[in-house]
LUMMAR-572381 format. One line per field, with one value per residue (C-alpha): residue in three letters; residue number from 0; x, y negated, z negated. Coordinates in nm, 4 decimals, padded with zeros to 6 digits. Layout:
REM LUMMAR-572381
r = [ALA:...]
k = [NUM:...]
px = [X:...]
py = [Y:...]
pz = [Z:...]
***
This chain:
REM LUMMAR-572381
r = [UNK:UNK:UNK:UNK:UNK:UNK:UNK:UNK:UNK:UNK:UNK:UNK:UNK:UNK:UNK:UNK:UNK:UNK:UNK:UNK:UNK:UNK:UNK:UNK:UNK:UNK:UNK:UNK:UNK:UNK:UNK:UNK:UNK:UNK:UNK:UNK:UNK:UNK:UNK:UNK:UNK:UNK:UNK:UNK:UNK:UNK:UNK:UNK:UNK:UNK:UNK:UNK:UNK:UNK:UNK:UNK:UNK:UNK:UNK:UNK:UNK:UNK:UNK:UNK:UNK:UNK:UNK:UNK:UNK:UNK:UNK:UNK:UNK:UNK:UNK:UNK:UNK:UNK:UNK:UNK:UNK:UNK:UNK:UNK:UNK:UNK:UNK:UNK:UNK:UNK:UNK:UNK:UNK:UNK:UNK:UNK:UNK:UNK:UNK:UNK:UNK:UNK:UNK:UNK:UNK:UNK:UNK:UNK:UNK:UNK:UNK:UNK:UNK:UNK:UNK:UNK:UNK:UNK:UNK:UNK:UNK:UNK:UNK:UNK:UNK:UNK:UNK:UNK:UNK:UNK:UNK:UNK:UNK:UNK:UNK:UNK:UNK:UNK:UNK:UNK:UNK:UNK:UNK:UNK:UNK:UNK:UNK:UNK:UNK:UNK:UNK:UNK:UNK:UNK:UNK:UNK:UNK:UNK:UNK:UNK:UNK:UNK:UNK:UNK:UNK:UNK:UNK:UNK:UNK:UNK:UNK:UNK:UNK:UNK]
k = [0:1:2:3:4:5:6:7:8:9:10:11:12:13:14:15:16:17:18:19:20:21:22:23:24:25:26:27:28:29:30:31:32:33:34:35:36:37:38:39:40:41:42:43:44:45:46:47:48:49:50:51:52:53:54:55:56:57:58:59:60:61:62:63:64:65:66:67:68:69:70:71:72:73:74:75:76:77:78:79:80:81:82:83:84:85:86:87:88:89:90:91:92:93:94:95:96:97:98:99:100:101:102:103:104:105:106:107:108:109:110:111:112:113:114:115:116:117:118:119:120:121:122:123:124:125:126:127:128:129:130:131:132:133:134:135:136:137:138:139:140:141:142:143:144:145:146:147:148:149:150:151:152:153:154:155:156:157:158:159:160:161:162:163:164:165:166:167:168:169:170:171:172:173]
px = [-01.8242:-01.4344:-01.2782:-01.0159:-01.0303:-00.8063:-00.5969:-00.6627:-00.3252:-00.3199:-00.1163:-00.4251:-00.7558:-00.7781:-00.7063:-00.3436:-00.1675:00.1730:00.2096:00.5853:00.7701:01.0003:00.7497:01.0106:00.7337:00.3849:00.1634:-00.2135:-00.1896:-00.0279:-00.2921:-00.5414:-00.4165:-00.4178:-00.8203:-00.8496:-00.6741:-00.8769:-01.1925:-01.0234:-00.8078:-00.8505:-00.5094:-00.2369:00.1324:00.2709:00.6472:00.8721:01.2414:01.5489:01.6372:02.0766:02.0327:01.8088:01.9472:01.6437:01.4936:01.3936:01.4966:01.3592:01.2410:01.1240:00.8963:00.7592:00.6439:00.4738:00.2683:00.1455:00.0724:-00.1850:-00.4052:-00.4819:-00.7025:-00.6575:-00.3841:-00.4979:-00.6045:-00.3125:00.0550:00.3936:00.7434:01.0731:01.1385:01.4926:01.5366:01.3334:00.9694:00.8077:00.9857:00.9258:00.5416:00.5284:00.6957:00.3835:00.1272:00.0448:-00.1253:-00.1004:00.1074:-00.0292:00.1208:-00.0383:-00.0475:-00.0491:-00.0313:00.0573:00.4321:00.4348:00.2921:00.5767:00.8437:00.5332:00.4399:00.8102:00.8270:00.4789:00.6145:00.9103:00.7840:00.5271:00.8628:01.0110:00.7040:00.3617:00.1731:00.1339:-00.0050:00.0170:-00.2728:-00.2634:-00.4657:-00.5526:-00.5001:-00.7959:-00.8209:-00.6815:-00.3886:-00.2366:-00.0220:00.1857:00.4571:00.6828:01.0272:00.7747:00.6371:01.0027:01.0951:00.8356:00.8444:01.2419:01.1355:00.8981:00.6140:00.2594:00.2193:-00.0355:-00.3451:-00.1332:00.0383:-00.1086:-00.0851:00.1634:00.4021:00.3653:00.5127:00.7465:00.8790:00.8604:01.0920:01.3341:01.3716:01.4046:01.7536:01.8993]
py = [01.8474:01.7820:01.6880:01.4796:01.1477:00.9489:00.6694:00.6360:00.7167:01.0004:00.7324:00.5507:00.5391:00.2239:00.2369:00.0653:00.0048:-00.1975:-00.4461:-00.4624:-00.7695:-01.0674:-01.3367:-01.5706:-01.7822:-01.6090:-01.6854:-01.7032:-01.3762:-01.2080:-01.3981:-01.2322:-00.8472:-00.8980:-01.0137:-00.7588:-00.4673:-00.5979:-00.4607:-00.1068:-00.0997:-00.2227:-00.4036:-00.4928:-00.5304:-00.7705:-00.6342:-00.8924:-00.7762:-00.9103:-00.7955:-00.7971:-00.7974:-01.0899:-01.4590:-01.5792:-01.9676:-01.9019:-01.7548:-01.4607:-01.6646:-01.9261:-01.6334:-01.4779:-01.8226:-01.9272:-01.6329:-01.6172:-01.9404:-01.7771:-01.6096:-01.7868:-01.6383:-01.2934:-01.1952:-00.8537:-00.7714:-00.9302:-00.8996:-00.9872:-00.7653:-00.7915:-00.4729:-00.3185:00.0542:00.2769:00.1163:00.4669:00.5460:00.1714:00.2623:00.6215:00.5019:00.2556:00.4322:00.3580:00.5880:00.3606:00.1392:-00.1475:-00.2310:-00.5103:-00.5065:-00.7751:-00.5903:-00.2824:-00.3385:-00.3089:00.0297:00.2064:00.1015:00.0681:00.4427:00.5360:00.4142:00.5860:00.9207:00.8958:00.7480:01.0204:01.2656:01.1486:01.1031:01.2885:01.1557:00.8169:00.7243:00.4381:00.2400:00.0224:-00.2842:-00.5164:-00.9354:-01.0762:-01.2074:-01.6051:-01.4839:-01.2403:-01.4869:-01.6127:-01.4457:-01.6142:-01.6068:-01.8348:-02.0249:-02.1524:-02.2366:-02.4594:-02.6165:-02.6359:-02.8607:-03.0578:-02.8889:-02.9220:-02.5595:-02.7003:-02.4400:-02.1415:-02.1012:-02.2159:-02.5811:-02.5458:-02.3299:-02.5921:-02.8495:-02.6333:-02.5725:-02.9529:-03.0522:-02.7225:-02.8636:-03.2068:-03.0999:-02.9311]
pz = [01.8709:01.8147:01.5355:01.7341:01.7164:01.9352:01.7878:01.4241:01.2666:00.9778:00.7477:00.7249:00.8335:01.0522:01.4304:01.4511:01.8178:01.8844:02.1078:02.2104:02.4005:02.3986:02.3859:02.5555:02.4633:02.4559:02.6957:02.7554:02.9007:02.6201:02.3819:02.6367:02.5694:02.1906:02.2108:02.4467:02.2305:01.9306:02.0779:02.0694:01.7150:01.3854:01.3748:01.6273:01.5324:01.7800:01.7896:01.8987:02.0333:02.0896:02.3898:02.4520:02.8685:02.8412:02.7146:02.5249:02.5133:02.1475:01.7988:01.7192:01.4103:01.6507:01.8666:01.5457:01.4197:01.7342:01.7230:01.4168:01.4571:01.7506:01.4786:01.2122:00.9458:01.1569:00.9095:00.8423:01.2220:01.3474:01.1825:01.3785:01.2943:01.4701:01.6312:01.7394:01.8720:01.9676:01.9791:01.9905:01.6447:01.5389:01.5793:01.4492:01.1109:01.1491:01.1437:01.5336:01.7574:02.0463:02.2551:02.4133:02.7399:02.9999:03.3159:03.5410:03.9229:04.0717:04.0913:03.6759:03.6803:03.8312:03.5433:03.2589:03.3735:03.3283:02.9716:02.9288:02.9963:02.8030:02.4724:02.5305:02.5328:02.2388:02.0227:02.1383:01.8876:02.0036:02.3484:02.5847:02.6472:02.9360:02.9617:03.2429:03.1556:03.2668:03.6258:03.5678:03.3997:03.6094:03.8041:03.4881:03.2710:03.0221:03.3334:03.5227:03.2477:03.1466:03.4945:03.5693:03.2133:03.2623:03.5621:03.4023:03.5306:03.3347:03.1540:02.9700:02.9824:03.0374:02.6941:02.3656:02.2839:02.0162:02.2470:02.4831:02.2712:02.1780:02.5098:02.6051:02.2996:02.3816:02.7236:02.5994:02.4131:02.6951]
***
């Protein structure tokens, strides 16, 4: 018997993980990770950053609101926070024993595994978890999403309804 016991923070006594990206929108697959994550923690903080080297479609206000509007009466399992700096600080100061991080094919694992190892550096208390998107969304990510939506392609089914309409009416003004 140990008395470790992997991923419940010592701040409180649920199992909390962070699940860091743009969300330039969110997608089905990202949607897919959070259920997926669920089944591991108690809550998920869905950390959205502003990236400087990328030019985003969306606000950051615009990003937050479309995903909370993904969970609906999930409030306590499922919160949303800007994040800026270091995300391994961002989810040490959170409680967070874990990072989420998806994975859609092999080419992600070589930069995703580099992250890994130096979050793990800076902060050893909180690990990477690495989770698999389920089989039908593996082929999609929010760069592709945008370009066929910029194009007028259907995108319908891939992101949630309401980011869908959202992206239709975006591409409307430009």
């Amino acid at each position: 018997m140990t008395d470790y016991e992997p991923f419940v923070s010592e701040k409180t006594s649920e199992a909390v993980a962070v699940y860091p990206g743009t969300f330039d929108p969110i997608t089905n697959g990202h949607l897919d990770i959070v259920h997926r994550g669920l089944h591991l923690f108690d809550r998920i903080i869905i950390a959205v950053a502003s990236n400087p080297a990328k030019q985003p479609l969306f606000s950051l206000e615009e990003r937050r609101k479309m995903i909370e509007d993904c969970f609906p009466g999930e409030e306590t399992r499922v919160t949303v926070e800007d994040v800026s700096g270091l995300l391994v600080d961002f989810a040490y100061k959170r409680g967070a024993k874990a990072i989420i991080r998806g994975l859609r094919a092999v080419s992600d694992f070589d930069y995703e595994f580099q992250l890994a190892l130096m979050n793990r550096r800076i902060e050893r208390e909180v690990e990477t978890v690495f989770l698999m998107t389920g089989f039908r969304w593996i082929f999609i990510s929010s760069s592709i999403i945008k370009d066929a939506a910029r194009y007028g392609g259907d995108v319908s089914g891939l992101v949630p309804d309401h980011v869908c309409e959202k992206l239709r009416a975006r591409y409307l003004q430009i």
